[in-house]
C-alpha positions, 0 to 999 in steps of 0.5 A, spaced: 500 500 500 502 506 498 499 513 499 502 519 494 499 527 495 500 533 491 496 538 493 494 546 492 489 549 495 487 556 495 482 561 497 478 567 494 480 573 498 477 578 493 472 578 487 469 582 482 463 585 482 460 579 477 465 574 484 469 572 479 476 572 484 482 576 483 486 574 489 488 568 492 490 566 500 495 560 498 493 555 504 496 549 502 501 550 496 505 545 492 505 539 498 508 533 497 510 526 500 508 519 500 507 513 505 509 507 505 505 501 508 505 500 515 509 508 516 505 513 520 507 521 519 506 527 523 505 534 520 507 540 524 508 547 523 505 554 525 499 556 527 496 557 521 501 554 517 495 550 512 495 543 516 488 543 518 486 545 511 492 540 508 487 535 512 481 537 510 482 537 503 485 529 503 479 527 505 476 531 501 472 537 505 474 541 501 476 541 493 483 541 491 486 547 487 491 542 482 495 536 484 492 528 486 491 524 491 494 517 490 492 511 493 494 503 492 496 505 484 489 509 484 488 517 483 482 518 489 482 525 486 476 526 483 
């Protein structure tokens, strides 16, 4: 079993009147790496630094911006 991520995530910050967005907040931007199976991994960092949305968006609560998420040879992006 193998676990492979590449992942972005952005939110809207500004909009045109029509609430088109013109302006980003890179919340998670160009995240990699792979688990092997039987390994666990630990994500750190600051506060507010993108771990939160990072996992979210790996269960798919929120929508990934680019990237994939590959499990066992599958792309479980979509």
């Amino acid at each position: 079993m193998l676990f492979l991520l590449f992942l972005k995530k952005y939110f809207p910050i500004e909009t045109t009147l029509l609430g088109k967005p013109i302006r980003y907040l890179k919340a998670v931007d160009d995240v990699s790496f792979k688990v092997k199976a039987g390994t666990t991994i630990g994500v750190v960092g600051e506060s507010g630094c993108g771990k939160t949305t990072l996992g979210r968006t790996i269960l798919k609560l929120h929508e990934s911006n680019g990237g994939n998420i590959i499990f066992n040879g599958e792309d479980i992006t979509s």
